[in-house]
MIZAKOL-483634 format. One line per field, with one value per atom (N, C-alpha, C, O): residue number from 1; residue in one letter; atom name; y, z, x. Coordinates in nm, 3 decimals. Layout:
nr	[NUM|...]
rest	[A|...]
atom	[CA|...]
c2	[Y|...]
c3	[Z|...]
c1	[X|...]
REM end
This chain:
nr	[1|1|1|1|2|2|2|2|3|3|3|3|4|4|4|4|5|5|5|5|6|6|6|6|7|7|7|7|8|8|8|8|9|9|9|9|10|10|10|10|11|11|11|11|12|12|12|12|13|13|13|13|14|14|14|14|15|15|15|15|16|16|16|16|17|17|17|17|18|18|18|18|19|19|19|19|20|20|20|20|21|21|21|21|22|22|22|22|23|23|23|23|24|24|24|24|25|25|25|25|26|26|26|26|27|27|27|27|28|28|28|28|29|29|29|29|30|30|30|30|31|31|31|31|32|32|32|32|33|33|33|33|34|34|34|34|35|35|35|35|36|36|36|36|37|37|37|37|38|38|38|38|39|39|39|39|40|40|40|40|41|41|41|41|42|42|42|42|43|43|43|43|44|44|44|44|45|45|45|45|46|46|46|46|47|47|47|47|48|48|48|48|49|49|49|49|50|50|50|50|51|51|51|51|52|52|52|52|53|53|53|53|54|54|54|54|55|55|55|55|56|56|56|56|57|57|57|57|58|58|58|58|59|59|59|59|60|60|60|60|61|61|61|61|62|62|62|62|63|63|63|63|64|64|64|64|65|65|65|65|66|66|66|66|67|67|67|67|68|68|68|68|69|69|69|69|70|70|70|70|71|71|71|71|72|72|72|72|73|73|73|73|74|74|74|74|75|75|75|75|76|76|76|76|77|77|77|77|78|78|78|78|79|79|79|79|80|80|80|80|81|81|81|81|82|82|82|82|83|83|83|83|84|84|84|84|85|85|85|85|86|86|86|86|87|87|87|87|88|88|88|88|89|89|89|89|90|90|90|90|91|91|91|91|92|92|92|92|93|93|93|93|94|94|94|94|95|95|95|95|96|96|96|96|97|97|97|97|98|98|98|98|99|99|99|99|100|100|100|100|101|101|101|101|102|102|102|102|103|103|103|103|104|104|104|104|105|105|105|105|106|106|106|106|107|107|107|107|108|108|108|108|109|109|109|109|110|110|110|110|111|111|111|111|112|112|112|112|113|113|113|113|114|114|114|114|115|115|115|115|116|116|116|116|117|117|117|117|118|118|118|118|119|119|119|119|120|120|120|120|121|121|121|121|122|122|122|122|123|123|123|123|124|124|124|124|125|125|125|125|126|126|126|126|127|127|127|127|128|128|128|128|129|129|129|129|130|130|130|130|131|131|131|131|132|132|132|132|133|133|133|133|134|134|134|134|135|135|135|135|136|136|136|136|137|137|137|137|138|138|138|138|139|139|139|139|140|140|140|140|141|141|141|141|142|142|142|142|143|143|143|143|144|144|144|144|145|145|145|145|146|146|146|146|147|147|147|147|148|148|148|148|149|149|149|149|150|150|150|150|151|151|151|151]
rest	[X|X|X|X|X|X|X|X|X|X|X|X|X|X|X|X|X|X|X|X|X|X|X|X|X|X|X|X|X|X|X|X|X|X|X|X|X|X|X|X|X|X|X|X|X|X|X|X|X|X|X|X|X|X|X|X|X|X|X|X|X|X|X|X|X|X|X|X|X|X|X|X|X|X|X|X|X|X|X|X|X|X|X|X|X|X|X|X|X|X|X|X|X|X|X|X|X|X|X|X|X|X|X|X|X|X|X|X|X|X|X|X|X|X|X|X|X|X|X|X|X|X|X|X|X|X|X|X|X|X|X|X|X|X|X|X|X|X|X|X|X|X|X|X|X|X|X|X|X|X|X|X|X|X|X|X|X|X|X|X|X|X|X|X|X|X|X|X|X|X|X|X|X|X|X|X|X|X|X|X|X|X|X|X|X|X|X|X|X|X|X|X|X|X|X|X|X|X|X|X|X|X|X|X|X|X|X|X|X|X|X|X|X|X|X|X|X|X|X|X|X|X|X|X|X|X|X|X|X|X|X|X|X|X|X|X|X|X|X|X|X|X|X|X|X|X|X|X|X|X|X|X|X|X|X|X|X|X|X|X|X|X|X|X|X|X|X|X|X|X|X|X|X|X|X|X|X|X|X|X|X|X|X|X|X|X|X|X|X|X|X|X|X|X|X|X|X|X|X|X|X|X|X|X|X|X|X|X|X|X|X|X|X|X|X|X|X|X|X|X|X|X|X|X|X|X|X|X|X|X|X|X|X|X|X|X|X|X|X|X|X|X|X|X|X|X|X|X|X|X|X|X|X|X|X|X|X|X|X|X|X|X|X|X|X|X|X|X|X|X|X|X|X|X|X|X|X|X|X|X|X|X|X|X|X|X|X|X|X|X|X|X|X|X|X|X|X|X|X|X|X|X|X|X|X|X|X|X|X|X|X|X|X|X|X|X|X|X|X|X|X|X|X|X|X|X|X|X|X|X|X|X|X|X|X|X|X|X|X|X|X|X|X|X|X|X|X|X|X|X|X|X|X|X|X|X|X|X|X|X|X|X|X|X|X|X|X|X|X|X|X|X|X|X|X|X|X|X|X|X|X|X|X|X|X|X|X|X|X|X|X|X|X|X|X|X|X|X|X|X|X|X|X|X|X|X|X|X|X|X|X|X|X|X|X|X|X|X|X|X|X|X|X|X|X|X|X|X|X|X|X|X|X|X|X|X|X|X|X|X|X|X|X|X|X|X|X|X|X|X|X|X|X|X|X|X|X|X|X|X|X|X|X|X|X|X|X|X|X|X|X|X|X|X|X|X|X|X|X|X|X|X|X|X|X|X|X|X|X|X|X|X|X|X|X|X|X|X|X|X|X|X|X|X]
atom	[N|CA|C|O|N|CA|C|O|N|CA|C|O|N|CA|C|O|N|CA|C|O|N|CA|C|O|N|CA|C|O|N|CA|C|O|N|CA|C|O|N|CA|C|O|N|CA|C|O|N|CA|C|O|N|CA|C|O|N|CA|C|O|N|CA|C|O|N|CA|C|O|N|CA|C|O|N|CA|C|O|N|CA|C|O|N|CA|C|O|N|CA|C|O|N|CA|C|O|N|CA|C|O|N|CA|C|O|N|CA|C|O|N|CA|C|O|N|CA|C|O|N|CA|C|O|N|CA|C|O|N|CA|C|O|N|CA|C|O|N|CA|C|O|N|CA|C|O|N|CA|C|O|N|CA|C|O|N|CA|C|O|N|CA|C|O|N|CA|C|O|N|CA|C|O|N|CA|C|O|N|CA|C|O|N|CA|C|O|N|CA|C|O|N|CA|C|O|N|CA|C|O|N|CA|C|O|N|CA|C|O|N|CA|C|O|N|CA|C|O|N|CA|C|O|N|CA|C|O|N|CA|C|O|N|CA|C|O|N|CA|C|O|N|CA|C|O|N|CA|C|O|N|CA|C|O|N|CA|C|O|N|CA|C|O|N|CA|C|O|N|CA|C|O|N|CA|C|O|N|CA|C|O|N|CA|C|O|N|CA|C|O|N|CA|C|O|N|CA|C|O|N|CA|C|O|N|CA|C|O|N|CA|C|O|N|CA|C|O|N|CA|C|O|N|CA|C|O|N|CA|C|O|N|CA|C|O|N|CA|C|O|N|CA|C|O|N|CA|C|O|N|CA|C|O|N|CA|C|O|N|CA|C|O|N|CA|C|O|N|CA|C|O|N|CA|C|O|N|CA|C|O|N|CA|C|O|N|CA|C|O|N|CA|C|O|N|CA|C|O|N|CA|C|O|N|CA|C|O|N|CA|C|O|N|CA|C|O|N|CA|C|O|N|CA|C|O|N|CA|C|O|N|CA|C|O|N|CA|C|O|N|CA|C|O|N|CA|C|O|N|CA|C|O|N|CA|C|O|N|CA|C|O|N|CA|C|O|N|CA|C|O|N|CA|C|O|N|CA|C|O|N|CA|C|O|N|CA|C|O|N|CA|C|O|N|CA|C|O|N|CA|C|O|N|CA|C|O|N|CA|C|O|N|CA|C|O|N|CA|C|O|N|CA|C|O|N|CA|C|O|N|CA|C|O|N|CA|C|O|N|CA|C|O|N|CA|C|O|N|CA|C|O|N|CA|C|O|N|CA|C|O|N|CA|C|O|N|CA|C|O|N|CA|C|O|N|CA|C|O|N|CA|C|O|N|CA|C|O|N|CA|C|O|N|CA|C|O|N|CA|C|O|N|CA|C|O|N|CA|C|O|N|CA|C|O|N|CA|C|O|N|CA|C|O|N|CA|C|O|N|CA|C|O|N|CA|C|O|N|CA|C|O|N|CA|C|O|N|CA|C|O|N|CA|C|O|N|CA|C|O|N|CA|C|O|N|CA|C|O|N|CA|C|O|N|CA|C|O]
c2	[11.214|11.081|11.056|10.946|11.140|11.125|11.108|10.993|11.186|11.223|11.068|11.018|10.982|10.898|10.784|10.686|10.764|10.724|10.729|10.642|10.842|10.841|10.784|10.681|10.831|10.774|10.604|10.550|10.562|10.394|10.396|10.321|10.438|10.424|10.386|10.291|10.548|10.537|10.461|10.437|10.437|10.336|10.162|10.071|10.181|9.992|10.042|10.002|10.140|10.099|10.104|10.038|10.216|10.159|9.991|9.925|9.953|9.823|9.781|9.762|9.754|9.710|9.694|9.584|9.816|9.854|9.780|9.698|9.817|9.754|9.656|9.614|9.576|9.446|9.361|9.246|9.420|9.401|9.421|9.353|9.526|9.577|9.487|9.487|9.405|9.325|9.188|9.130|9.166|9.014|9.023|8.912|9.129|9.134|9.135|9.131|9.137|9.207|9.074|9.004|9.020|8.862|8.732|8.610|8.803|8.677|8.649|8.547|8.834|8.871|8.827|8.783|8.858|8.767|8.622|8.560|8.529|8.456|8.356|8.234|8.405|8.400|8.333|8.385|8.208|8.125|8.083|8.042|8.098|8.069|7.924|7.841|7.906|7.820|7.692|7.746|7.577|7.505|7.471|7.427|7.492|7.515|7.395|7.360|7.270|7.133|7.123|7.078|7.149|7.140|7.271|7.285|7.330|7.438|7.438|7.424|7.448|7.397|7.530|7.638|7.462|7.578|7.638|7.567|7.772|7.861|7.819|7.809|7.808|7.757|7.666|7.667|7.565|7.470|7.494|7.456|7.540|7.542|7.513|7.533|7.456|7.423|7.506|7.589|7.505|7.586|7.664|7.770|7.622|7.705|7.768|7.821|7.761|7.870|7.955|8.054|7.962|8.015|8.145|8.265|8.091|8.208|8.263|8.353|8.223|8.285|8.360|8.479|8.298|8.460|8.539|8.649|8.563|8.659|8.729|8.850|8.684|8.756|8.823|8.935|8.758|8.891|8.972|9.090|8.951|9.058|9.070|9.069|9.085|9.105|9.177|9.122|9.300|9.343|9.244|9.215|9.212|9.106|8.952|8.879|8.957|8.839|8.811|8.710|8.954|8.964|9.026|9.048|9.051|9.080|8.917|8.895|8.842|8.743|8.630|8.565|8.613|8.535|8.539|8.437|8.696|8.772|8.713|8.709|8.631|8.627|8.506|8.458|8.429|8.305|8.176|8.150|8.098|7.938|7.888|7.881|7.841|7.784|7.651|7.630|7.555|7.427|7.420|7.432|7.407|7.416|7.279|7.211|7.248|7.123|7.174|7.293|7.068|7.097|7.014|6.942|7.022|6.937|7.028|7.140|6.971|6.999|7.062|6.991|7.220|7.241|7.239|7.219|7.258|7.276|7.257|7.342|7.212|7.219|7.292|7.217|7.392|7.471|7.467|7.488|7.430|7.452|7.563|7.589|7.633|7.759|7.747|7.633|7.816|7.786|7.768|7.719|7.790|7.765|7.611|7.550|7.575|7.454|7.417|7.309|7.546|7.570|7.507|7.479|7.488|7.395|7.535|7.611|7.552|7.602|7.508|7.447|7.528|7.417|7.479|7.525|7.490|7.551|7.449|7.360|7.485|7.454|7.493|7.602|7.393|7.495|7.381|7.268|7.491|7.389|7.405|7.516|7.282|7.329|7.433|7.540|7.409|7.510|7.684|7.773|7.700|7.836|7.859|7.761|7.981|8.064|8.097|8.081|8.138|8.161|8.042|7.932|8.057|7.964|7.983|8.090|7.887|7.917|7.849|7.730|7.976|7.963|7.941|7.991|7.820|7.811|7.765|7.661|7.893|7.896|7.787|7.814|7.673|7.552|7.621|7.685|7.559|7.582|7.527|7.407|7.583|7.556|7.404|7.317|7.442|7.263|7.129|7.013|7.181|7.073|7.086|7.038|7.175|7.180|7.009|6.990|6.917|6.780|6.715|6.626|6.755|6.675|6.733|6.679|6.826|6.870|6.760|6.694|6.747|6.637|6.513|6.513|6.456|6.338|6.385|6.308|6.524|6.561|6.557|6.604|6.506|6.504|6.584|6.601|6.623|6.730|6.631|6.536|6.667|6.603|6.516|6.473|6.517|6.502|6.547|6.663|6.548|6.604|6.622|6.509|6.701|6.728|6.827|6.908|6.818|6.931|6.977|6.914|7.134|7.168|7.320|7.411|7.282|7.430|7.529|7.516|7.642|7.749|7.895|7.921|7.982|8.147|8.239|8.259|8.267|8.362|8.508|8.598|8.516|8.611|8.737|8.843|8.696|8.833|8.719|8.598|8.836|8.821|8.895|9.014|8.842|8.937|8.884|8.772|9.028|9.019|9.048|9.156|8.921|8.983|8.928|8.809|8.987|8.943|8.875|8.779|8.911|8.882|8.722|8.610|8.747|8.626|8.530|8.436|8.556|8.472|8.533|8.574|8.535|8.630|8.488|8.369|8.545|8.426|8.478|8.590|8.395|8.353|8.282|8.161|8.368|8.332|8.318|8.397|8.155|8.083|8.037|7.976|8.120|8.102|7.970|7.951|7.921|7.875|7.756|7.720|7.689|7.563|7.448|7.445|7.343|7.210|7.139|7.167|7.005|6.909|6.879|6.878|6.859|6.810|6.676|6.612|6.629|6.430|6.385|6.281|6.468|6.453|6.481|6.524|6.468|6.472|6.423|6.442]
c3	[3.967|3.982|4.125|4.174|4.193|4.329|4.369|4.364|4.399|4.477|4.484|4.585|4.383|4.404|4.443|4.478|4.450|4.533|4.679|4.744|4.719|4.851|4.893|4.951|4.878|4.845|4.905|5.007|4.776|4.814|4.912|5.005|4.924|5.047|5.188|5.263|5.169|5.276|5.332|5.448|5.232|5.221|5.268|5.316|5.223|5.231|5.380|5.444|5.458|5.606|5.689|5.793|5.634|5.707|5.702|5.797|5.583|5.580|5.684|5.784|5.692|5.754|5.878|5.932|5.945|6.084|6.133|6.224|6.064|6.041|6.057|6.167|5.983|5.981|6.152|6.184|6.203|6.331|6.440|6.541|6.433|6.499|6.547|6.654|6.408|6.384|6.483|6.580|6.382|6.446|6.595|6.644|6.706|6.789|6.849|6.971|6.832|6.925|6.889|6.990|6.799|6.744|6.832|6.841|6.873|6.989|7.092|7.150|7.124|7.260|7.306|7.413|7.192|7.225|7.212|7.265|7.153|7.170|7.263|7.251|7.342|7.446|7.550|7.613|7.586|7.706|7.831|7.810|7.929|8.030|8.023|7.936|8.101|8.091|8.194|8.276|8.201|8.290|8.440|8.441|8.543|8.685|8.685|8.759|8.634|8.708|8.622|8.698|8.494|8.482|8.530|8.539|8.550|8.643|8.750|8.852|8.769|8.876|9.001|8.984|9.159|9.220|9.290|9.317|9.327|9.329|9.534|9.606|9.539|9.730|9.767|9.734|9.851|9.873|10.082|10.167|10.118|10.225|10.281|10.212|10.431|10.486|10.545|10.625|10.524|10.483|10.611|10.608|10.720|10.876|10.868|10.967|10.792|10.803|10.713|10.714|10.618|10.484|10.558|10.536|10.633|10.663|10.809|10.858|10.884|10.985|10.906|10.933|10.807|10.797|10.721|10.743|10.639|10.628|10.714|10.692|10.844|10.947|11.023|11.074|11.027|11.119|11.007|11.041|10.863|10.781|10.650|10.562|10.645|10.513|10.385|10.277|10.426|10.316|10.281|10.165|10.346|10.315|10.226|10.139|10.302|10.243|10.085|10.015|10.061|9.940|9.860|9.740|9.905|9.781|9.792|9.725|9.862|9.879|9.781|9.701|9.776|9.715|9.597|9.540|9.552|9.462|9.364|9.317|9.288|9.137|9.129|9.016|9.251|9.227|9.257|9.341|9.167|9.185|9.305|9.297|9.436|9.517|9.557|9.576|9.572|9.624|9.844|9.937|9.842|9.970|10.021|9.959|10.146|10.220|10.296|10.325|10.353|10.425|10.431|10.336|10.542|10.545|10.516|10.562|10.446|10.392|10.524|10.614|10.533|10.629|10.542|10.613|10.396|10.354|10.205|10.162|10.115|10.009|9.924|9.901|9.878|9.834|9.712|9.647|9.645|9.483|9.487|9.562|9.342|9.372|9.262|9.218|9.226|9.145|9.024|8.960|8.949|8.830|8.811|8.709|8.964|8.955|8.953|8.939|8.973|9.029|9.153|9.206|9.192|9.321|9.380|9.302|9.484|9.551|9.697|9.748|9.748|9.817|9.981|9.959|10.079|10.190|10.310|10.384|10.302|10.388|10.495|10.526|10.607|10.738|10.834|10.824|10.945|11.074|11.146|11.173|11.175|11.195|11.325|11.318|11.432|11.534|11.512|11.589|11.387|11.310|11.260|11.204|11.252|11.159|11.018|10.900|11.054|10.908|10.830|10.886|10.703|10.587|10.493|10.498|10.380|10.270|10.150|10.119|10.074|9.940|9.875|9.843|9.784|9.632|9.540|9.532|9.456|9.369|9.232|9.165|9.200|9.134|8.938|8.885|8.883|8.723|8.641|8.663|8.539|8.484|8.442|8.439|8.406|8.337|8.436|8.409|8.549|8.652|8.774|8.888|8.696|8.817|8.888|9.008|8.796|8.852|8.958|9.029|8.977|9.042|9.184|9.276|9.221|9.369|9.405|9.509|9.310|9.327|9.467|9.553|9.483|9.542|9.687|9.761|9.682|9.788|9.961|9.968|10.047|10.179|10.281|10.277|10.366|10.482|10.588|10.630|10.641|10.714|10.610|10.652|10.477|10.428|10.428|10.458|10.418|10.397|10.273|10.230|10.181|10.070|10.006|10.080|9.923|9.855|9.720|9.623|9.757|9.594|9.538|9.596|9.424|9.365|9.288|9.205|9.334|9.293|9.286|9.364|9.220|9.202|9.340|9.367|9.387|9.473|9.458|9.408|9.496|9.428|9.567|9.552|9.662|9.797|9.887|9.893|9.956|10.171|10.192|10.161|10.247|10.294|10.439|10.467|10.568|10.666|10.765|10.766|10.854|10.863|11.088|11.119|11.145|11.282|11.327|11.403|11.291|11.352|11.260|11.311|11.160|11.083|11.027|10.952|11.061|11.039|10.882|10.803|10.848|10.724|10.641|10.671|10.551|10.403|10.308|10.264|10.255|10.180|10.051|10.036|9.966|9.826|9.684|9.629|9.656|9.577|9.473|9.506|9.289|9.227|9.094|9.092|9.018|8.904|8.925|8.860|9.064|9.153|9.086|8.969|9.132|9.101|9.176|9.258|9.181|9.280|9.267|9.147|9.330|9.353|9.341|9.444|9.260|9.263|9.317|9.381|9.289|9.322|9.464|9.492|9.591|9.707|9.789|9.910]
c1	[9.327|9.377|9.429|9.403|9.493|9.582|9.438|9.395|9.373|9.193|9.190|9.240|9.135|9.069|9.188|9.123|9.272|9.352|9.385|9.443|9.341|9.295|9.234|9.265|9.114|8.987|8.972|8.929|9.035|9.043|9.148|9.119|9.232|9.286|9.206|9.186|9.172|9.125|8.986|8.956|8.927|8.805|8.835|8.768|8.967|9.043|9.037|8.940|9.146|9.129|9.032|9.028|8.912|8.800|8.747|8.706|8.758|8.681|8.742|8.673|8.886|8.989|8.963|8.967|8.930|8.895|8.764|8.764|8.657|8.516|8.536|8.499|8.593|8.611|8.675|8.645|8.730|8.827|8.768|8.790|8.677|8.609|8.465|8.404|8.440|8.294|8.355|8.308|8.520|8.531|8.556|8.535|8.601|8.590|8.452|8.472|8.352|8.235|8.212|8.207|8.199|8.135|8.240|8.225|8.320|8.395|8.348|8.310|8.358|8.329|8.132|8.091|8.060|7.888|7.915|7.823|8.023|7.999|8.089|8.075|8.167|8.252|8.201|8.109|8.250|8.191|8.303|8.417|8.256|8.349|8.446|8.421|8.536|8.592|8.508|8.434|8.509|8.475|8.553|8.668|8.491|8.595|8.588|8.681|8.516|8.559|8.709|8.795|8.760|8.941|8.984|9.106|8.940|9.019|9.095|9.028|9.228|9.280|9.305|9.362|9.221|9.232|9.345|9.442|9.343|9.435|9.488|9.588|9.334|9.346|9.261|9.142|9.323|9.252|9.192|9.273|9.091|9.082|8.958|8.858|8.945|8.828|8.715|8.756|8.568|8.483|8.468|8.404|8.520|8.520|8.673|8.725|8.713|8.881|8.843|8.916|8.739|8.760|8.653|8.666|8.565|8.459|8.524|8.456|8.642|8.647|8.764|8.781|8.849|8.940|8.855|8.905|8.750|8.654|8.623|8.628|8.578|8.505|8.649|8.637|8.773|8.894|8.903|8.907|8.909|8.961|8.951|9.037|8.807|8.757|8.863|8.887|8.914|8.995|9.089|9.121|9.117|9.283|9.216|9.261|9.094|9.063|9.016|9.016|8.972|8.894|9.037|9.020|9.150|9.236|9.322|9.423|9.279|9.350|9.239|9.308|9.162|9.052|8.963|8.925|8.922|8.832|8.857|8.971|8.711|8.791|8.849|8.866|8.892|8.977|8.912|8.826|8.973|8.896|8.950|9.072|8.894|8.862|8.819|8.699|8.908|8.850|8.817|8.897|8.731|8.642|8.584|8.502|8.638|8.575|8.506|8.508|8.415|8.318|8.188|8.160|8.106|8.002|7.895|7.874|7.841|7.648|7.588|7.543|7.590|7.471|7.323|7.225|7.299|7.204|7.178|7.255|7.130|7.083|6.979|6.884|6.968|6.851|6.856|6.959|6.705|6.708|6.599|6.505|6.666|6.545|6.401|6.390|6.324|6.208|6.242|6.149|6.357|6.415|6.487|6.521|6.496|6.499|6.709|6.765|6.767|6.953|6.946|6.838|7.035|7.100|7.178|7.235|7.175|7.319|7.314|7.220|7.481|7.489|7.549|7.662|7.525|7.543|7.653|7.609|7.769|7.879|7.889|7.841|7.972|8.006|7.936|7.888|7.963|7.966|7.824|7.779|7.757|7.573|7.596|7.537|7.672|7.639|7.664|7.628|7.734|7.727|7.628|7.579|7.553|7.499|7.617|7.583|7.739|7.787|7.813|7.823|7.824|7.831|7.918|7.977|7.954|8.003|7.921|7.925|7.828|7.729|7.768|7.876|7.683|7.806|7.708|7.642|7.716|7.621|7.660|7.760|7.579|7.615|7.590|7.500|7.732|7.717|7.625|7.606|7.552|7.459|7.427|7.341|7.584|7.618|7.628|7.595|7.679|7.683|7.574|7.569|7.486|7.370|7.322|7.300|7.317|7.231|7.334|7.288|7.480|7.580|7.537|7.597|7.451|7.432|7.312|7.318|7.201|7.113|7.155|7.067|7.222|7.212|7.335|7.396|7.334|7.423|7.308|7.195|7.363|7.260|7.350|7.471|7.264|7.320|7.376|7.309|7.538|7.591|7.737|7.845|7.684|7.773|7.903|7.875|8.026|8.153|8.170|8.193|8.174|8.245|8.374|8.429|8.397|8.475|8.402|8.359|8.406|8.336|8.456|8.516|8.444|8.504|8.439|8.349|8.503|8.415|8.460|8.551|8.424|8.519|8.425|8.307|8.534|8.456|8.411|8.478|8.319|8.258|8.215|8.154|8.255|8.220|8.185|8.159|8.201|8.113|8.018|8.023|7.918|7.835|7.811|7.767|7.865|7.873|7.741|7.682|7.703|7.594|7.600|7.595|7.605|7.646|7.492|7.498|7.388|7.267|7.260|7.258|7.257|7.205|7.308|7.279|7.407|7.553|7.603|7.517|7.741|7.794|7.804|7.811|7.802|7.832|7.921|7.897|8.055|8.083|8.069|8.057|8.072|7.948|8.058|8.135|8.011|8.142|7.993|7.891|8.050|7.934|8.066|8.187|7.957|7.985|8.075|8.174|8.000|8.006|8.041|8.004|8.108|8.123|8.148|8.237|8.074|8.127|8.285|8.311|8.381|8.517|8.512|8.491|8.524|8.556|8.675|8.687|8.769|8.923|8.935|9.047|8.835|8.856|8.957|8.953]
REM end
């Protein structure tokens, strides 16, 4: 009699576990980011300050930025859509080679549509690295993009 009392015991906390275990993994696949257009950003700065403190000091900059939502001014050096038909949107000053990339959100991909070079804008975005490059100018790479309306 004790035996099979165990038994179910111990059978109830597996389910138990199982069970906790299932509803976690079933959150976690179906888990979607938050949207950065209500996201409110952490720094608001202009797209030639944002890539020159990159270029004096990358470490400082990336524990200062990594990861964080970013609102970014700046004028349109460029517009690129790629064969999938994504927008990313290229900031900064035309007589630079460096830039600030900003890779546009799935959902707000069409709001880059009617953007023209020379424009001034503000866009927000999580930063995601630098890549330093002296020959070909370094970039600043801001993914899961949104136009800024609140300019």
């Amino acid at each position: 009699m004790r035996k099979k009392k165990i038994i179910w015991r111990i059978a109830g906390v597996a389910v138990l576990v199982l069970a906790g275990v299932g509803f976690y993994f079933y959150k976690e696949f179906y888990r979607t980011h938050k949207d950065t257009a209500k996201i409110k950003p952490a720094y608001t700065v202009q797209a030639t300050a944002l890539i020159s403190e990159f270029e004096k000091n990358e470490a400082a900059s990336n524990s200062k930025y990594w990861d964080k939502v970013l609102k970014v001014e700046g004028m349109v050096k460029e517009l690129i859509k790629d064969e999938a038909g994504f927008y990313s949107v290229v900031l900064g000053d035309t007589s630079s080679l460096s830039s600030v990339r900003l890779s546009m959100d799935s959902v707000h991909n069409q709001e880059a549509a009617g953007l023209k070079r020379g424009e001034t804008i503000a866009m927000k975005g999580i930063c995601s690295g630098f890549n330093p490059d002296e020959m070909l100018g370094s970039d600043v790479i801001l993914v899961r993009s949104v136009l800024d309306k609140n300019k």
